[in-house]
N, C-alpha and C positions, 0 to 999 in steps of 0.2 A: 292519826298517823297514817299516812300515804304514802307511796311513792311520786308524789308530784308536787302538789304547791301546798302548802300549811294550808290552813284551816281549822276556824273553828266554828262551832254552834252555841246558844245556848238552849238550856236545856233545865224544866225544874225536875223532873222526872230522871235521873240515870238509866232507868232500864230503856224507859221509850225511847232517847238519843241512842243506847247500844242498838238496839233494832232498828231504827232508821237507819243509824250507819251498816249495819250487816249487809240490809238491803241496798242503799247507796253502794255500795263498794262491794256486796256480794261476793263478804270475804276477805278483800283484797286489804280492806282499810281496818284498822285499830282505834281505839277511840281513849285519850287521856282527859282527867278530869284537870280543873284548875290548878288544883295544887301539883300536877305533874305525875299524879297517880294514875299506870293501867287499868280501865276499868273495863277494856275492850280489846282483845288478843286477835292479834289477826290470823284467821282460820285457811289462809291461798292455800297453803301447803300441808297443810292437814288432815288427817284422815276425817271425812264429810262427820263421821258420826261425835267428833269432837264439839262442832257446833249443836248439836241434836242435841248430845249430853250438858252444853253450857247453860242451853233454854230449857233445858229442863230441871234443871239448879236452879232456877227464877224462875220454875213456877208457872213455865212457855211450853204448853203442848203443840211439837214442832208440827203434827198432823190438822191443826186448829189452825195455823197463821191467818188465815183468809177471816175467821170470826175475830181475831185479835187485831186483824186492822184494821176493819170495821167498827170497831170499836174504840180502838185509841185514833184510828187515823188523821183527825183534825189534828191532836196536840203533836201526831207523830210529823205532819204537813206545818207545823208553826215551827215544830225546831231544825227541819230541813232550810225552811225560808229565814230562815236565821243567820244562813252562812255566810260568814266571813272572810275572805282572803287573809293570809297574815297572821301573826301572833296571837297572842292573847291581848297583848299591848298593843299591838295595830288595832285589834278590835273596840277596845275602850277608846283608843282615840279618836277613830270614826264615829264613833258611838255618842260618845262626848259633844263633837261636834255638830251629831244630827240634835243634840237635846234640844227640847221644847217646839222641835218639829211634827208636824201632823205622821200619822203611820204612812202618807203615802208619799211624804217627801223624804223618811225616812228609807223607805223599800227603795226608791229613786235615788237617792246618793249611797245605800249599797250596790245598789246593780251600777254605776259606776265606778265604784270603788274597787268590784271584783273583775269586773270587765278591764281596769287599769292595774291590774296587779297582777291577773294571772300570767302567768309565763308559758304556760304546759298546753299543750293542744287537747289537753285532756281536762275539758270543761265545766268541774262539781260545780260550781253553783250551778248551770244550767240546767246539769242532770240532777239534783237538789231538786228543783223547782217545780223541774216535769215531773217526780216520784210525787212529789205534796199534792201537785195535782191529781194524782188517780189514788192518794190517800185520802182526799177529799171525798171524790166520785163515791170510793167503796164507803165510807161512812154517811154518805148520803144515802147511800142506794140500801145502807143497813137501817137507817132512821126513816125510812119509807116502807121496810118491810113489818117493821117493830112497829 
């Protein structure tokens, strides 16, 4: 849930897509599951400590983030690069139609597909992309110190 173009992820993890999107949208964005269920409240206008106390219900010591991305940040970079312009149902259609393609012809008829869809000057999949990248970096740079 955003204020600009649908989108979805997938995601096998719930917690780790809420924290992606926190991050992604820093706040701004909400995140529902398939069946149409809240699993992700959008924090813009909320007192800061509401976020503090959600991640700390799951279990997220807000003062640790830096060690938890480190840590999850590949699978939190697989469900960013996942994003889809459109429905749910736009997403299986696409989807559908990348089947039995390689992963990199599949990444290449999503990045046209969100490149042709979006409407909004305000670019998630791009900003998606560039976050998976330094969720990369920091779980690299955590697997080199470990």
């Amino acid at each position: 849930m955003n204020p600009s173009d649908e989108c979805t992820i997938e995601a096998q993890n719930e917690l780790l897509a809420c924290c992606a999107v926190i991050v992604l949208g820093e706040g701004n964005y909400g995140l529902y599951d398939e069946g149409g269920k809240a699993i992700l409240p959008i924090f813009r206008f909320s007192d800061p400590q509401r976020l503090m106390d959600w991640l700390q219900e799951r279990g997220i010591a807000p003062e640790k983030m830096d060690e938890f991305y480190a840590k999850n940040g590949v699978e939190m970079a697989e469900i960013l690069e996942s994003v889809a312009y459109g429905s749910i149902k736009d997403r299986k259609s696409i989807l559908a139609v990348c089947e039995g393609k390689t992963d990199a012809e599949t990444k290449a008829a999503l990045t046209k597909w969100n490149d042709e869809k979006r409407s909004s000057l305000n670019d998630i999949s791009k900003a998606c992309h560039q976050i998976a990248k330094a969720f990369r970096k920091k779980a690299k740079a955590a697997r080199k110190a470990g």
